[in-house]
Every structure is written in C-alpha cells, then in structure tokens.
C-alpha positions in Angstrom: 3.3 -26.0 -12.0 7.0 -26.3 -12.7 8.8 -29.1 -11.1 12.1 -28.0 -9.1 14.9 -30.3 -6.7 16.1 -29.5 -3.4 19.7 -29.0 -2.8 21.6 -30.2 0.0 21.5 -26.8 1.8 17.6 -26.7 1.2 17.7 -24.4 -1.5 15.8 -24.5 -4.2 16.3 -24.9 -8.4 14.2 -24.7 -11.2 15.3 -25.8 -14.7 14.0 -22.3 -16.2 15.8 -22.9 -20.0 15.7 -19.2 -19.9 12.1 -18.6 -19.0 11.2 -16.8 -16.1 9.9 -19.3 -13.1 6.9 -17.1 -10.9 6.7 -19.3 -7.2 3.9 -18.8 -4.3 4.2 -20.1 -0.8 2.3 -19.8 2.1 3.7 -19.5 5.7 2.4 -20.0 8.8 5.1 -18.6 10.6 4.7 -14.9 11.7 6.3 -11.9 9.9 9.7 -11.2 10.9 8.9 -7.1 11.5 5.5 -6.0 13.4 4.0 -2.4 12.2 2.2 -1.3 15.2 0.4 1.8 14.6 -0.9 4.3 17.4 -3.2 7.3 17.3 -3.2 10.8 19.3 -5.7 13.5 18.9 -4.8 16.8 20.6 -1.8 15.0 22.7 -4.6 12.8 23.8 -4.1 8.3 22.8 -6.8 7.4 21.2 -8.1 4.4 18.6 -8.3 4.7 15.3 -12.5 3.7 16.1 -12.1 6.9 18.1 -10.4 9.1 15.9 -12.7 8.5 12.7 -14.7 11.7 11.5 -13.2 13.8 14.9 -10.9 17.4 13.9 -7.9 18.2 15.9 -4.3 18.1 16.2 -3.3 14.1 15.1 -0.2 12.6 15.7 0.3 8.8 13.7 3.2 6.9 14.8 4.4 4.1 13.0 6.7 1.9 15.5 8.2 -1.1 13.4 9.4 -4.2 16.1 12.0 -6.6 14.6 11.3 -9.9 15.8 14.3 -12.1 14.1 16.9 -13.4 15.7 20.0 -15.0 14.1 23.5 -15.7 14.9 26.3 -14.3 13.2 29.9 -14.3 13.6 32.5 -11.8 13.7 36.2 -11.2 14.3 36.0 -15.4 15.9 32.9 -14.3 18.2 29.3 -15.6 17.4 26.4 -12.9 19.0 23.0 -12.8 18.4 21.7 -10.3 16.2 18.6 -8.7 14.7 18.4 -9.6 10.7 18.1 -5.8 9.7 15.2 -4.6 8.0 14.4 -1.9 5.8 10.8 -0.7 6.5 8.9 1.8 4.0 5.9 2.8 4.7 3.2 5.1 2.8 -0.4 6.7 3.1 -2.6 8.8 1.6 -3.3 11.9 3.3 -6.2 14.0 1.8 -5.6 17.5 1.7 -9.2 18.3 2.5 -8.5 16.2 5.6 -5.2 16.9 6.4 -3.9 20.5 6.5 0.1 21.2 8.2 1.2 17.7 7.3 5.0 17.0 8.5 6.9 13.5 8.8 9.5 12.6 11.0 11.9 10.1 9.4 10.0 10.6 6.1 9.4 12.8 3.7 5.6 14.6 2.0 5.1 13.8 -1.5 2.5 16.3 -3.3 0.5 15.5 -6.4 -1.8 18.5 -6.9 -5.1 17.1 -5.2 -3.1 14.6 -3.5 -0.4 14.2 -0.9 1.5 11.1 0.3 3.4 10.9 3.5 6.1 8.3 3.3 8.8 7.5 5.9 11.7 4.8 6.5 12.9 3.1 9.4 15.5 0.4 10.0 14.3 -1.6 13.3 17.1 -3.5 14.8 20.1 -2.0 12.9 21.3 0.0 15.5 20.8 -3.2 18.1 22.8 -5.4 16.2 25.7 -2.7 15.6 26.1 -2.5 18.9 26.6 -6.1 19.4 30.4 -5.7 18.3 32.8 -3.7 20.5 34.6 -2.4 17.5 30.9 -0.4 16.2 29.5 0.1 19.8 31.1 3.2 20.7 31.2 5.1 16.4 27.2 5.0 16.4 27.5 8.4 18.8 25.1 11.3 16.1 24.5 8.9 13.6 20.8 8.8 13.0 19.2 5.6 12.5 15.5 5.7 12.4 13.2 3.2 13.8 9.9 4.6 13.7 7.6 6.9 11.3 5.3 9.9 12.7 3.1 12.2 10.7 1.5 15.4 13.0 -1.3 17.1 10.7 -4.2 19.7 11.8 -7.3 17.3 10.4 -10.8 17.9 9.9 -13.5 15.5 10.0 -10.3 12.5 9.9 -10.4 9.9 7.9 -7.5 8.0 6.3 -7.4 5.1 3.5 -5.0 2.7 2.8 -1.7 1.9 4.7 1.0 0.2 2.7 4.9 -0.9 4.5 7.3 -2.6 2.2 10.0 -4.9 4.1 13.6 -5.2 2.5 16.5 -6.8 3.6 18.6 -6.8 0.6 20.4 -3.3 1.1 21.5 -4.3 4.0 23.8 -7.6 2.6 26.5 -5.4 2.2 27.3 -3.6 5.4 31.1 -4.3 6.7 31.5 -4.5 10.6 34.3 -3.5 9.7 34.0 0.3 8.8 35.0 3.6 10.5 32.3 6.2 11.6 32.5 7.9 8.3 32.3 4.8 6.3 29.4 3.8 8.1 27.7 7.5 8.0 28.1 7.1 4.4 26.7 3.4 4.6 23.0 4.7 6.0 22.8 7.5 3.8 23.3 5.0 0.7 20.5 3.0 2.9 18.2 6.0 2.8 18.7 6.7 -1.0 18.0 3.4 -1.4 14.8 3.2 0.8 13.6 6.6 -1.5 13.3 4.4 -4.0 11.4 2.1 -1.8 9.2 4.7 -0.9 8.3 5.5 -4.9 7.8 2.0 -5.0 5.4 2.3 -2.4 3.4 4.6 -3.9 3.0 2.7 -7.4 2.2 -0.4 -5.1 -0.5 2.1 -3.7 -1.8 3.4 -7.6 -1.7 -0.4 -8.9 -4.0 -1.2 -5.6 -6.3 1.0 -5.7 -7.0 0.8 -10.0 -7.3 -3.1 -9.0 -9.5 -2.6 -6.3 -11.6 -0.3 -8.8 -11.9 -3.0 -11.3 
C-alpha cells in the first residue's frame, strides 16, 4: 500500500526509511522465454495424455525459446539481440517410476527415496554472441546449452510437478570483449551460478509442495 514516484526514465522509488518495500504486478504481456516440453516413449512422440501410467524407454525434452528482442550496441554498431536468459529447470522423478535416469545439460540429485533431475540452459546466448564479428568465429567447442533431456526406463509413468526458474542477472556482466578463454571461463562461472539456481529450484519445489499440503 506504500506510495512510490516515477522517475523520468520510468523507474520506480519507494521512500523505504529502511524498511523493506514487497511490490506485485500483473502483466499482460507474454513471458519473455517459452518452456515447451515434448514426450517420447520407446523413440516413439507421444503426449503426456498418452504417456500417463504406460512403461518403456521415455525421453523428456525440455526446449526453452527466447522470445526477446532488444537492441544493443557495440564497438559504434547497434544489432539486435536476444536478452539472455538463464533457465533452471527441476522435477521429481520417483525412483519406483523411474529406473536408469540420465540428464543431458543437467545433473541427478538423489535423496534416499527421492531423486531430482535438474538441468540448465541459456536460450539465445549463443545467438546473440554471434551477432558481433569479433565473438562469431571463438564460440567453435564451447558448449552452451539450450535445452534439458532426461532418458529413464519407467514403469507405470507418472510424473508431478515441473518447476523452471528464469534469470537474467548473471548474465549483466559478460564483456563482448573477451578472448575464447575468457569467455570459456565466463559460461562455466554461468553454470556454477545456475547450480545454485538449480538448489534453488528444488527448495521452491519442497516450500510448494508443504504449501500445497497445508
């Protein structure tokens, strides 16, 4: 209920006097990434209607399409380029279910009775490297991620809740400037980062499902 003014750029400011100022919105405007997610059992597409309660070979593929566009200048030239996204996305996989599990771009986390498959991707990073001369040609090996897929053996399938956490903070920092290494080292600080996205998945994913409980 706290009043704020509106600064000549559009931002925002609270008066907070050192209290903490909690602020909801609404949009109407769609999300800037799309998770699309796509089912096969025993190399065969099928829906996730289709796939309830069947046993086979399942492969869950997790394809993240960055919709933002934004223009950005470097070295005097203005392109138009993907905002880069960090996507983290996390399920529960029962082991009764699930037997085999593996992840590509992600990694299994194992709790005893439980197991949680959690990946990273970073849709339209690559794309908007490649808009400058200078990067084009350095992102040769270097493994940038844009999807999530999990291959299990399942019996009698069934899967709960699907979380994806979106992020574009830890990529404010990444110089168009830097050499291959440099920028080798910049993703791999990207995916240490996005671990800790990925725990923070899975707390999302404990807190949800004790509220949901209540």
């Amino acid at each position: 209920d706290e009043g704020f003014t509106r600064e000549e750029n559009g931002g925002l400011v609270w008066n907070a006097e050192g209290k903490d100022i909690y602020y909801q919105g609404t949009s109407n405007d769609d999300l800037p990434v799309e998770v699309k997610i796509s089912y096969e059992l025993d190399g065969q597409p099928v829906t996730a209607e289709e796939l309830a309660g069947k046993s086979g070979h399942v492969r869950i593929r997790l394809d993240y399409e960055n919709h933002t566009n934004a223009p950005v200048t470097i070295n005097g030239v203005t392109r138009n380029v993907c905002v880069p996204f960090v996507m983290a996305s996390g399920m529960e996989l029962s082991p009764e279910h699930f037997k085999n599990v593996r992840v590509t771009n992600g990694r299994i986390i194992s709790e005893g009775s439980k197991t949680f498959a959690a990946g990273v991707a970073f849709p339209g990073l690559r794309e908007s490297l490649e808009k400058d001369a200078n990067l084009r040609g350095r992102l040769d090996g270097i493994d940038i991620p844009e999807y999530m897929e999990i291959e299990a053996d399942v019996t009698d399938f069934t899967m709960g809740m699907t979380m994806t956490m979106a992020s574009s903070d830890l990529l404010s920092d990444l110089d168009p400037d830097i050499n291959t290494g440099e920028l080798t080292d910049k993703i791999n600080q990207l995916k240490d980062g996005a671990d800790q996205l990925l725990d923070g998945v899975r707390t999302l994913k404990d807190g949800s499902g004790e509220l949901r409980q209540g």
